[in-house]
PDB file of the backbone (N, CA, C, O) and the ligand in Angstrom, with CONECT records:
HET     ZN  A 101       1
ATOM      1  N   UNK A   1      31.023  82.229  98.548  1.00  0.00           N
ATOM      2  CA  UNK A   1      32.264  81.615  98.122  1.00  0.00           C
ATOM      3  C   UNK A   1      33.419  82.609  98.193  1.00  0.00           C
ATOM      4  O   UNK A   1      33.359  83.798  97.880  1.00  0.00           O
ATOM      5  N   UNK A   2      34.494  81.936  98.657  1.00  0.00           N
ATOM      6  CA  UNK A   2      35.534  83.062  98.784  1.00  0.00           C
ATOM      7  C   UNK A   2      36.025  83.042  97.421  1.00  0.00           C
ATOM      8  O   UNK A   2      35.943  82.073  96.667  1.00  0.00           O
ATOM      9  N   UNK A   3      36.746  84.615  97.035  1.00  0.00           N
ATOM     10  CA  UNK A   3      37.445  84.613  96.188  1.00  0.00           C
ATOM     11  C   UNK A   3      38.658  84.493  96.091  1.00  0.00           C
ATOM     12  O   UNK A   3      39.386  84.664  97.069  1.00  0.00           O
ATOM     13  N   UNK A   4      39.240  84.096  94.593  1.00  0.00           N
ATOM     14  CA  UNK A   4      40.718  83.732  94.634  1.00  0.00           C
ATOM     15  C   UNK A   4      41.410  84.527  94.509  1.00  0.00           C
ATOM     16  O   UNK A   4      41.261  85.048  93.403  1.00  0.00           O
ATOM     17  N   UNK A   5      42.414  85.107  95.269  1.00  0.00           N
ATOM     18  CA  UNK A   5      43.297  85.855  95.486  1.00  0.00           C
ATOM     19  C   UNK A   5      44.704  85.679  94.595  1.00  0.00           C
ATOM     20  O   UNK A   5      45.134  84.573  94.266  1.00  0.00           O
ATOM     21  N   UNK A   6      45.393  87.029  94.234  1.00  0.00           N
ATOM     22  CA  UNK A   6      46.739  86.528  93.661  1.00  0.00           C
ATOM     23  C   UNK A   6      47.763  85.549  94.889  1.00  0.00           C
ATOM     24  O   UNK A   6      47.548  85.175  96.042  1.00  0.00           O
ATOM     25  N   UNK A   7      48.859  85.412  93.992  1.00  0.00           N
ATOM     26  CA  UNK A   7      49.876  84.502  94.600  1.00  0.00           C
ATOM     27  C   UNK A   7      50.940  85.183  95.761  1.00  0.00           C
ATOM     28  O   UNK A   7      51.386  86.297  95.486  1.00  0.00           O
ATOM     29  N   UNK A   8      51.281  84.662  96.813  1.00  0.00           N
ATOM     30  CA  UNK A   8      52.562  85.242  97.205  1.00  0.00           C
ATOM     31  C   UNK A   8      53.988  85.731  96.551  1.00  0.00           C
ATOM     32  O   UNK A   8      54.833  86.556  96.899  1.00  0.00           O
ATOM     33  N   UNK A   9      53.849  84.768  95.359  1.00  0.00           N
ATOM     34  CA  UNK A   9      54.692  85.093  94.194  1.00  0.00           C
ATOM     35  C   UNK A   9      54.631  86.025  93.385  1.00  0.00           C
ATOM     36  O   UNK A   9      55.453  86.916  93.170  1.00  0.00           O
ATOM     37  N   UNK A  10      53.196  85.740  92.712  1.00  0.00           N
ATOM     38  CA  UNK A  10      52.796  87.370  92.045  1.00  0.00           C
ATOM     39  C   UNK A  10      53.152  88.433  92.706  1.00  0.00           C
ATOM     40  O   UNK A  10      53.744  89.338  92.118  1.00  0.00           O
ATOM     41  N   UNK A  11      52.838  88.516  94.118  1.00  0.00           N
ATOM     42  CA  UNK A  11      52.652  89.940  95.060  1.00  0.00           C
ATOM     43  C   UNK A  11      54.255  90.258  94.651  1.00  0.00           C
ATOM     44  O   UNK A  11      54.623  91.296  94.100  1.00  0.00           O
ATOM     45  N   UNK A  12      55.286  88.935  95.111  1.00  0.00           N
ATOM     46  CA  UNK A  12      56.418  90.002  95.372  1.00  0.00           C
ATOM     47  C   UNK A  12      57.412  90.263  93.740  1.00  0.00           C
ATOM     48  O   UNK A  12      58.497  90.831  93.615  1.00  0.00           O
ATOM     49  N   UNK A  13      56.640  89.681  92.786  1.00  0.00           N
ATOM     50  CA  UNK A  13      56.897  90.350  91.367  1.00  0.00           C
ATOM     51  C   UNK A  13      56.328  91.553  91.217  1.00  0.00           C
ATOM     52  O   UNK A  13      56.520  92.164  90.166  1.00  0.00           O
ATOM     53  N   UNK A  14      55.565  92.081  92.194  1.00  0.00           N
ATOM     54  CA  UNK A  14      55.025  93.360  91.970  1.00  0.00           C
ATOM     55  C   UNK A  14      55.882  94.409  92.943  1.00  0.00           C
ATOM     56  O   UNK A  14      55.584  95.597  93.059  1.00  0.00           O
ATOM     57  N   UNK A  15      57.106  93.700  93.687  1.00  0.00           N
ATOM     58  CA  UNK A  15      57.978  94.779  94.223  1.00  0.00           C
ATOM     59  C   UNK A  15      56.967  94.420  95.796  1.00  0.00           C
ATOM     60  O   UNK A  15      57.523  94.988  96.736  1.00  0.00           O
ATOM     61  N   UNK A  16      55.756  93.692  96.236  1.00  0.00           N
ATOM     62  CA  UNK A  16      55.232  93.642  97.466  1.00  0.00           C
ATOM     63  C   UNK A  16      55.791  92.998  98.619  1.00  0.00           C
ATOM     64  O   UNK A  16      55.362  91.852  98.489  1.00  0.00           O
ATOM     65  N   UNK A  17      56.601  93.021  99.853  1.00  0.00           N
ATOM     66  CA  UNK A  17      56.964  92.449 100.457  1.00  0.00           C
ATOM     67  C   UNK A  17      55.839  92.097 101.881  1.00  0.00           C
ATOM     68  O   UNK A  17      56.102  91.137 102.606  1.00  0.00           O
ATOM     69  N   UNK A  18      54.826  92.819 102.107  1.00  0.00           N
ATOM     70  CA  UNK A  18      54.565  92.745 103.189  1.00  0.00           C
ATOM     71  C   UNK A  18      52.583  92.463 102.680  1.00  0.00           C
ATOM     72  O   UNK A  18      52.125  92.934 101.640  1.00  0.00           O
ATOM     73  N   UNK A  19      51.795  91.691 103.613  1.00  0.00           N
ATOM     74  CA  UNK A  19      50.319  91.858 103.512  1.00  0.00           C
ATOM     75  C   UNK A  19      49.723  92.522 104.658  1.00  0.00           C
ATOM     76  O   UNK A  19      50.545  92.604 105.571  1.00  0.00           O
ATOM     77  N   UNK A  20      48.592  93.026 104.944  1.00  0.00           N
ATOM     78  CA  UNK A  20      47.846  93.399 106.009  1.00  0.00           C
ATOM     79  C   UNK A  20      47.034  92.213 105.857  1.00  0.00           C
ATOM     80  O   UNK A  20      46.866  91.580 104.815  1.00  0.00           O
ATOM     81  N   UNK A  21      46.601  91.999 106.874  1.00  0.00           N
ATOM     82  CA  UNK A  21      45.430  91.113 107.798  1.00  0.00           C
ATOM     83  C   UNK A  21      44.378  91.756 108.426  1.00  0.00           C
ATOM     84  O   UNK A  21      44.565  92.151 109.578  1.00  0.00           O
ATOM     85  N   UNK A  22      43.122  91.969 107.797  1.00  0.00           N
ATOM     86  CA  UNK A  22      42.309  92.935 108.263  1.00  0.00           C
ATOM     87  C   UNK A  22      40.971  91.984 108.461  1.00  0.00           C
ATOM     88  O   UNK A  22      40.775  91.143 107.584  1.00  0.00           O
ATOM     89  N   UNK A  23      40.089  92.066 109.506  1.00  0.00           N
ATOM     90  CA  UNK A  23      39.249  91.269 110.408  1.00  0.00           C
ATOM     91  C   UNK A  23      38.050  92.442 110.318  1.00  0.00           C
ATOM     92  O   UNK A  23      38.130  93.671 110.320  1.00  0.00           O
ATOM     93  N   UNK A  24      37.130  91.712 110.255  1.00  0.00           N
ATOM     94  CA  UNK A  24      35.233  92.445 110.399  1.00  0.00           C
ATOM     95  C   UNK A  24      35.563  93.059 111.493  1.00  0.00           C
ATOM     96  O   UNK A  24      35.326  94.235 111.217  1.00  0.00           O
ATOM     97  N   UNK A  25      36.080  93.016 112.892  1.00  0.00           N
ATOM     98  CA  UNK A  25      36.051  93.541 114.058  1.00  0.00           C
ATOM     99  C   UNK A  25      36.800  94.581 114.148  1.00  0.00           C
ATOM    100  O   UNK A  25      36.886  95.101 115.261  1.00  0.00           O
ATOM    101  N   UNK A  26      37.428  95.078 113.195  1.00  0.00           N
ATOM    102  CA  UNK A  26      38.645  96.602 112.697  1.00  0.00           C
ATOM    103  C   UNK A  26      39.738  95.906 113.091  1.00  0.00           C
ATOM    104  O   UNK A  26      40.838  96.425 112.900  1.00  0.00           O
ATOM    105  N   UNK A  27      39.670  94.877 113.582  1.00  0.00           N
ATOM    106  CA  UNK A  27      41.790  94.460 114.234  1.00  0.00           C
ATOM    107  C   UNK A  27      42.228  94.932 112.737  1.00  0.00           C
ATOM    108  O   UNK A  27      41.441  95.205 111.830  1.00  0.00           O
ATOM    109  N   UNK A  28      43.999  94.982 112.654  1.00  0.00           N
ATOM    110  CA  UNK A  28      44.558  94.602 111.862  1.00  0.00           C
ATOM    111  C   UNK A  28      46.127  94.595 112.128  1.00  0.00           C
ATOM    112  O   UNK A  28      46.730  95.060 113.095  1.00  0.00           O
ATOM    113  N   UNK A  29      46.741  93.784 110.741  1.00  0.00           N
ATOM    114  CA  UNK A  29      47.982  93.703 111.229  1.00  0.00           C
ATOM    115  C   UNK A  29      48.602  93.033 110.150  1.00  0.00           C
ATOM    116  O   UNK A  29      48.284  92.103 109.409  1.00  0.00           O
ATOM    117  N   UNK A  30      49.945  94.055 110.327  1.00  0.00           N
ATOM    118  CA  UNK A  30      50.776  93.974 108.948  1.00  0.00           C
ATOM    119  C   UNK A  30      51.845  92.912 109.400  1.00  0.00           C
ATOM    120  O   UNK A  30      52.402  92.865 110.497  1.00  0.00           O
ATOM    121  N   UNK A  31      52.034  91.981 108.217  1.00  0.00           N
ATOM    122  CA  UNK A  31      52.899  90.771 108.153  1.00  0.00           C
ATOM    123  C   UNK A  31      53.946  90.447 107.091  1.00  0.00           C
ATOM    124  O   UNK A  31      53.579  90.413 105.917  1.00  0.00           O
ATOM    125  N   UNK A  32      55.352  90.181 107.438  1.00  0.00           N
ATOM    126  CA  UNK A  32      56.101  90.092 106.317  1.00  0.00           C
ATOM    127  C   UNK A  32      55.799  88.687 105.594  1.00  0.00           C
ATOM    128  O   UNK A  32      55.702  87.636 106.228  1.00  0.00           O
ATOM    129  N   UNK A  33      55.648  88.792 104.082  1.00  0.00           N
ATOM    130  CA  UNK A  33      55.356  87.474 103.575  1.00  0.00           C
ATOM    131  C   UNK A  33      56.395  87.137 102.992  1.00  0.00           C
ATOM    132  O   UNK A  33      56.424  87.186 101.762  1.00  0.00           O
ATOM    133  N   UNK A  34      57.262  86.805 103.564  1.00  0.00           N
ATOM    134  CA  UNK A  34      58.639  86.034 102.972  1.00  0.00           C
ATOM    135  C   UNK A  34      58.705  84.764 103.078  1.00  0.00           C
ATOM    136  O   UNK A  34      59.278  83.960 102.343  1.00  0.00           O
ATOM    137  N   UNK A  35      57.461  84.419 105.014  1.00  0.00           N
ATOM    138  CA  UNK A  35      57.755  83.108 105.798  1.00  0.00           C
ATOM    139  C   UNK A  35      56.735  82.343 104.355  1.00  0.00           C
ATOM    140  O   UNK A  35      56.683  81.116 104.441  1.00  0.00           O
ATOM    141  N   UNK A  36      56.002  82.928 103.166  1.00  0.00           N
ATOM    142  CA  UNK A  36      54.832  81.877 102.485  1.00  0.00           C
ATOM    143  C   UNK A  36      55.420  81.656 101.447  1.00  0.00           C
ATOM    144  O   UNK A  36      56.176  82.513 100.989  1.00  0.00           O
ATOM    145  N   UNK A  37      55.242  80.566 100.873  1.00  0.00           N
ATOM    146  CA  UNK A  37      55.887  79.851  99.437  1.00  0.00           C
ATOM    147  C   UNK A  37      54.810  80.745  98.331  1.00  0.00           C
ATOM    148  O   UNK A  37      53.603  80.988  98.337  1.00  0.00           O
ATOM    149  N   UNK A  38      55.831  81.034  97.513  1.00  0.00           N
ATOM    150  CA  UNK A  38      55.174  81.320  95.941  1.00  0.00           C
ATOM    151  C   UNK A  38      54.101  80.955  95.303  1.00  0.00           C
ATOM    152  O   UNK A  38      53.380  81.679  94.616  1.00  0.00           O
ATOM    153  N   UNK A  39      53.948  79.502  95.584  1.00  0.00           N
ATOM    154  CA  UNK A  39      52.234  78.869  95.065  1.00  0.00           C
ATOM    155  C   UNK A  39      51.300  79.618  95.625  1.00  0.00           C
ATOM    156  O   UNK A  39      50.388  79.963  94.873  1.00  0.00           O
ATOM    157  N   UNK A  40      51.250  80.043  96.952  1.00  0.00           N
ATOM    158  CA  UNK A  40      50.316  80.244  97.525  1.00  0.00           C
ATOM    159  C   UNK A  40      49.104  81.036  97.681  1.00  0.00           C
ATOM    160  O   UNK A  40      49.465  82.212  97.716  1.00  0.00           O
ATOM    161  N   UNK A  41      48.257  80.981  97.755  1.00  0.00           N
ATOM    162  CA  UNK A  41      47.308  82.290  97.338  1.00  0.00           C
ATOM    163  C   UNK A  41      47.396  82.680  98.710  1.00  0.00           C
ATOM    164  O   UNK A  41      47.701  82.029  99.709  1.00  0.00           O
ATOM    165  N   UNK A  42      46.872  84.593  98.463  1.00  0.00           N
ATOM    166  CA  UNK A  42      46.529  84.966 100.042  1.00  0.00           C
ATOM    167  C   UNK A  42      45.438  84.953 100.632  1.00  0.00           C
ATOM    168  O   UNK A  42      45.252  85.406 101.761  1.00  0.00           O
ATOM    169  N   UNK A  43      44.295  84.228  99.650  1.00  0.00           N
ATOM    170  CA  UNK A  43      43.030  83.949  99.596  1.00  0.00           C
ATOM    171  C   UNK A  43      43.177  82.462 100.564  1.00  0.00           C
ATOM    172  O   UNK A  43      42.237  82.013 101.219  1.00  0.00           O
ATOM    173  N   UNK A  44      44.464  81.866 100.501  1.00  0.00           N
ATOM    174  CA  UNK A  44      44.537  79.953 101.123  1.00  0.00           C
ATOM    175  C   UNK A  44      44.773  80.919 102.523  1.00  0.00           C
ATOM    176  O   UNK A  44      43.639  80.910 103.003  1.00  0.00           O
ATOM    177  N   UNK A  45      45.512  81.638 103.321  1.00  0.00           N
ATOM    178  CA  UNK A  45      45.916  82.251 104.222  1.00  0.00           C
ATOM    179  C   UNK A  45      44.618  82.735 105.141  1.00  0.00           C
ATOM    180  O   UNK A  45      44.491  82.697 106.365  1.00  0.00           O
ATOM    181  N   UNK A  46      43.829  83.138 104.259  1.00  0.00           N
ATOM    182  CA  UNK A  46      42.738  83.755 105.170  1.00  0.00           C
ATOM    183  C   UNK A  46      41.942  82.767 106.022  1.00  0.00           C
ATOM    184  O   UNK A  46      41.363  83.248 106.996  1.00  0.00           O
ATOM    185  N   UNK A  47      41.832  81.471 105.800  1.00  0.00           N
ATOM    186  CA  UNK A  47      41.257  80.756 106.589  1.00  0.00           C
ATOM    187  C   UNK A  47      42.123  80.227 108.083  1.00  0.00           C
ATOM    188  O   UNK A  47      41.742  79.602 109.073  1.00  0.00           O
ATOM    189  N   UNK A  48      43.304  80.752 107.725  1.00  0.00           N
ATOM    190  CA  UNK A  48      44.280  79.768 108.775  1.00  0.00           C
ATOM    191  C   UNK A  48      44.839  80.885 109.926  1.00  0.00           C
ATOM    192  O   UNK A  48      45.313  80.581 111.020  1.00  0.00           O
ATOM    193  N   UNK A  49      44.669  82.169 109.428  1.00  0.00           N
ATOM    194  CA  UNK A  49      44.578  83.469 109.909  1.00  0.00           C
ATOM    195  C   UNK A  49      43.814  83.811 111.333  1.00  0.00           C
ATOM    196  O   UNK A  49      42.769  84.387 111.030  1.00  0.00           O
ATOM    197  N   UNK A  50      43.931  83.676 112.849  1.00  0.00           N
ATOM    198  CA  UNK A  50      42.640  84.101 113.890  1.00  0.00           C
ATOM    199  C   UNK A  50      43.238  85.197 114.250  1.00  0.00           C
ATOM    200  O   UNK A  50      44.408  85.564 114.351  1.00  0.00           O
ATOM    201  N   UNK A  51      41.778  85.837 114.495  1.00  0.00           N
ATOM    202  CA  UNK A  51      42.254  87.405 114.930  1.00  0.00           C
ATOM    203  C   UNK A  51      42.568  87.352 116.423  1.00  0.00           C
ATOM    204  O   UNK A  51      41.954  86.584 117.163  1.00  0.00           O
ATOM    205  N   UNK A  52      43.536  88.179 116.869  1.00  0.00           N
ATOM    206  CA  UNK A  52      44.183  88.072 118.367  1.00  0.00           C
ATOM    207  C   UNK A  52      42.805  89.185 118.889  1.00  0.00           C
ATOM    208  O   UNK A  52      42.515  89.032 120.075  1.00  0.00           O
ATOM    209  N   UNK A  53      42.090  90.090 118.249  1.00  0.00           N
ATOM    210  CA  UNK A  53      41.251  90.424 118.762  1.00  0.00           C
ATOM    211  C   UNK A  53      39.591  90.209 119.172  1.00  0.00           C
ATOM    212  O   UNK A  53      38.864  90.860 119.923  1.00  0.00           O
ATOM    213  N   UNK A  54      39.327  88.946 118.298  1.00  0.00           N
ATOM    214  CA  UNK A  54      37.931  88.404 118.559  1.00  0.00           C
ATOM    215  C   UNK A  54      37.717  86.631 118.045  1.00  0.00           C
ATOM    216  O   UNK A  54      36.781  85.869 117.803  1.00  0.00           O
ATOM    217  N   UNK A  55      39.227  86.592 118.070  1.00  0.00           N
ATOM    218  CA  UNK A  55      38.910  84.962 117.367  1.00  0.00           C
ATOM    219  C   UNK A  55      38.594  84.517 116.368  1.00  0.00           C
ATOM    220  O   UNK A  55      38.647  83.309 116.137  1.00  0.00           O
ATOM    221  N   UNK A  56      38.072  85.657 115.292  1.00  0.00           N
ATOM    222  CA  UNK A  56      37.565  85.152 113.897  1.00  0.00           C
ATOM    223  C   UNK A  56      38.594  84.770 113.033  1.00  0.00           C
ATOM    224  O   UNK A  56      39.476  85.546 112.665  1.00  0.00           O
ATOM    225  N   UNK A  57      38.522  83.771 112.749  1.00  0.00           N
ATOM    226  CA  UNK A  57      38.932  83.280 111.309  1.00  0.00           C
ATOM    227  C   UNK A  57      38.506  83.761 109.772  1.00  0.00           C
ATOM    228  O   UNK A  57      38.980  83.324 108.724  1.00  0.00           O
ATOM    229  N   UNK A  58      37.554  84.706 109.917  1.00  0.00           N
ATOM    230  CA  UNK A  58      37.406  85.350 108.280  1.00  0.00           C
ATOM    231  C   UNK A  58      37.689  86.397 108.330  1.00  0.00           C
ATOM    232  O   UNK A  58      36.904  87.295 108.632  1.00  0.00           O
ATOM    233  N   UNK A  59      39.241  86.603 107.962  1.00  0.00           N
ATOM    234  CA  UNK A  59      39.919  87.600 107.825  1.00  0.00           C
ATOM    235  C   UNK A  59      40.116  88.286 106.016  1.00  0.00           C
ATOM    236  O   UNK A  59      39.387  87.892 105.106  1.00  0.00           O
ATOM    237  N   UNK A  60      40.859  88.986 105.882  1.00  0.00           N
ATOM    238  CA  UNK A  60      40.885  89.441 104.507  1.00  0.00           C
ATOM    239  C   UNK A  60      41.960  89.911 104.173  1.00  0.00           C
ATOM    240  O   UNK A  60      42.115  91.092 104.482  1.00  0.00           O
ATOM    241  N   UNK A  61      42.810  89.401 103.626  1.00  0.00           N
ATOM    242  CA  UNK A  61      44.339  89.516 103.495  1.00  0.00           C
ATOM    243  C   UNK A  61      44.963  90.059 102.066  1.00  0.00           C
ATOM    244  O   UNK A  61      45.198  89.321 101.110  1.00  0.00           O
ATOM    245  N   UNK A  62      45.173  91.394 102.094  1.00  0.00           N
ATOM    246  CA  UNK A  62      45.573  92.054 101.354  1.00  0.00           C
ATOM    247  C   UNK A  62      47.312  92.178 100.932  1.00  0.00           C
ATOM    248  O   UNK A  62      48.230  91.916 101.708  1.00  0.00           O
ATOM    249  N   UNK A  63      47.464  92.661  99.448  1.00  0.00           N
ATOM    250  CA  UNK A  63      48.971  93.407  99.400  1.00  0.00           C
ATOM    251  C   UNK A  63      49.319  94.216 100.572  1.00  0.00           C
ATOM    252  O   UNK A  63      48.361  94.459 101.306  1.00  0.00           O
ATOM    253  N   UNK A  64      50.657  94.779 100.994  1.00  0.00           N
ATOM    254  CA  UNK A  64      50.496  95.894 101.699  1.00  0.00           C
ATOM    255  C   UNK A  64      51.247  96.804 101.135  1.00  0.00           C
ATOM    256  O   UNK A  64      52.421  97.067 101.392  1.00  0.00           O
ATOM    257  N   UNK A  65      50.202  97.524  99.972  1.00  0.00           N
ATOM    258  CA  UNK A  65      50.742  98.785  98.709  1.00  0.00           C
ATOM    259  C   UNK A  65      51.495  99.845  99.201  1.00  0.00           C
ATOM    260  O   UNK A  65      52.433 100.498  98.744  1.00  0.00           O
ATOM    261  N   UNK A  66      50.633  99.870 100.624  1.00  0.00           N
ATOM    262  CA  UNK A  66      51.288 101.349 101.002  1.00  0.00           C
ATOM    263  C   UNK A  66      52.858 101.468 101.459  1.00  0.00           C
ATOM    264  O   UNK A  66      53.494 102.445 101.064  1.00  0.00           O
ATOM    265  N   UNK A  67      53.533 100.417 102.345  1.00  0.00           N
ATOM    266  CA  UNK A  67      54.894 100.251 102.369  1.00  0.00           C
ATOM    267  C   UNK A  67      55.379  99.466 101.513  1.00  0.00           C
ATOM    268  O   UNK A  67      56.595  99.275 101.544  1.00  0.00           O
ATOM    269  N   UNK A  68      54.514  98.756 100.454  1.00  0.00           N
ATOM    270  CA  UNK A  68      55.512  97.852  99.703  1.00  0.00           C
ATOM    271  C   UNK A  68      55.692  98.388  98.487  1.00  0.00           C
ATOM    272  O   UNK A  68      55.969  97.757  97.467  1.00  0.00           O
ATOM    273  N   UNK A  69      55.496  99.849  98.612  1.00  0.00           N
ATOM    274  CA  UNK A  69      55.665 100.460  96.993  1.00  0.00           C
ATOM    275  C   UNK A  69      56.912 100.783  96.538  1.00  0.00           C
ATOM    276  O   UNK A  69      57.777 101.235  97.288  1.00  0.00           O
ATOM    277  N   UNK A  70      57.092 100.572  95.267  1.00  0.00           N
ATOM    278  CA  UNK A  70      58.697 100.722  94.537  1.00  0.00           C
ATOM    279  C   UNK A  70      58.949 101.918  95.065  1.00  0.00           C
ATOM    280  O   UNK A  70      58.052 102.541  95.632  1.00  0.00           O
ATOM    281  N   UNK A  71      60.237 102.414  94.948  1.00  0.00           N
ATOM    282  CA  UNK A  71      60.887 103.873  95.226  1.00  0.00           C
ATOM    283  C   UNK A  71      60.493 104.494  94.223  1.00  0.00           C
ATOM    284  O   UNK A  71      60.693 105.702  94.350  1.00  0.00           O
ATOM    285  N   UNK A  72      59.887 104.136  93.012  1.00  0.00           N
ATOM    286  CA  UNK A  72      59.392 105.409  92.093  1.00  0.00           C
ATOM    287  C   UNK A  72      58.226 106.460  92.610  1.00  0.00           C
ATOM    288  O   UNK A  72      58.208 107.662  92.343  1.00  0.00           O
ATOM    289  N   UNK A  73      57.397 105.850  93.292  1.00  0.00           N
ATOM    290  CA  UNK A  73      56.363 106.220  93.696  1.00  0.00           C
ATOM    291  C   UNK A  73      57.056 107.550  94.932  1.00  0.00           C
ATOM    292  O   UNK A  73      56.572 108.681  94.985  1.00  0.00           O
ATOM    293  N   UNK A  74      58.140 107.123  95.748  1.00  0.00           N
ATOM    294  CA  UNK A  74      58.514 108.103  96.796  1.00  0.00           C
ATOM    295  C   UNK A  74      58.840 109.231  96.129  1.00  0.00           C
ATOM    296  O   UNK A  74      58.615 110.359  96.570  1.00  0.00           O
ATOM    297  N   UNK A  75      59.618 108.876  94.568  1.00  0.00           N
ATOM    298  CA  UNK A  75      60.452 110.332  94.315  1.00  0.00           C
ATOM    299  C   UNK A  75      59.410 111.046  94.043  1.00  0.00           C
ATOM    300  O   UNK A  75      59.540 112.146  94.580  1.00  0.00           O
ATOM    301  N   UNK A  76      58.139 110.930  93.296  1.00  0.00           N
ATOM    302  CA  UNK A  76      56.995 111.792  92.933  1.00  0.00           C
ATOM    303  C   UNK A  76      56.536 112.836  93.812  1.00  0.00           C
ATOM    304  O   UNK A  76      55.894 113.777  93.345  1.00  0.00           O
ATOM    305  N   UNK A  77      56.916 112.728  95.559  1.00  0.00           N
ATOM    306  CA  UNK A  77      56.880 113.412  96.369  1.00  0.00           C
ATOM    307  C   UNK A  77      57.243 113.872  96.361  1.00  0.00           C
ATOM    308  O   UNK A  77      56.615 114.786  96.895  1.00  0.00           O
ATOM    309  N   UNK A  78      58.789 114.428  95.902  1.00  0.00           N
ATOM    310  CA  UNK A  78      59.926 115.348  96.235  1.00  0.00           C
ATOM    311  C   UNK A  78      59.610 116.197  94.507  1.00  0.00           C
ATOM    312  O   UNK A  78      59.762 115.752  93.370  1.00  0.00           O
ATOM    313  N   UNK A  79      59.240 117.236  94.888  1.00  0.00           N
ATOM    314  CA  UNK A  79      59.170 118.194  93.316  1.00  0.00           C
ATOM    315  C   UNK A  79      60.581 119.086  93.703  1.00  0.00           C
ATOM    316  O   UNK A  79      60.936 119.456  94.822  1.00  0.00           O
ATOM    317  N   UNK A  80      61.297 119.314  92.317  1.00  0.00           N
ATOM    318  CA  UNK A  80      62.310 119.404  92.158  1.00  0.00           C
ATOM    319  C   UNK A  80      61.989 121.090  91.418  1.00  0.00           C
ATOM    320  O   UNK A  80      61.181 121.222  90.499  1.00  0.00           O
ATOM    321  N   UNK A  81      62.803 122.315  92.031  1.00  0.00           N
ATOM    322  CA  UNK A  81      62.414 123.507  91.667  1.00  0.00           C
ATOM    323  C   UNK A  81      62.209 123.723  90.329  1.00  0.00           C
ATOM    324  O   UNK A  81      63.063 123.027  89.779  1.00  0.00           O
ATOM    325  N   UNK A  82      61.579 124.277  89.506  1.00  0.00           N
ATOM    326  CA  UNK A  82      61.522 124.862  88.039  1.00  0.00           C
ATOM    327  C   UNK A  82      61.152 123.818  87.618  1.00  0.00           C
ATOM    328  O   UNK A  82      60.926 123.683  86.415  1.00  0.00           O
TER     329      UNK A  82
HETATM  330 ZN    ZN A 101      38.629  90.355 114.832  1.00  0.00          ZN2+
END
């Protein structure tokens, strides 16, 4: 049974603008989720999802944390002398 995934809504209350699309076969591919309504789970997405690299439809559709992170997270990089 698949599991239920948060909302497109939730995601972008979390500051998330974008998901990856990641496939059993290693494809992947990052997507802006602006084009999905708020109800939506990203768990409903994964079935409607085919991979351009093997045709599968059971994909696994994640946040995409790594560019969709607040700017707090960037300044932590920059250490500031003393
Ligand atoms: Zn694939």
């Amino acid at each position: 049974m698949r599991r239920q995934k948060i909302t497109f809504g939730e995601m972008r209350e979390m500051g998330l603008r974008r998901v990856l699309v990641y496939c059993h076969c290693g494809h992947h591919v990052a997507l802006e989720a602006d084009r999905w309504p708020d109800e939506m789970r990203l768990s409903d997405l994964e079935p409607r999802f085919v991979c351009r690299g093997c045709g599968s439809r059971d994909a696994d559709v994640r946040p995409d944390f790594e560019t969709g992170k607040p700017p707090l997270s960037v300044r932590s990089t920059h250490k500031l002398p003393g």
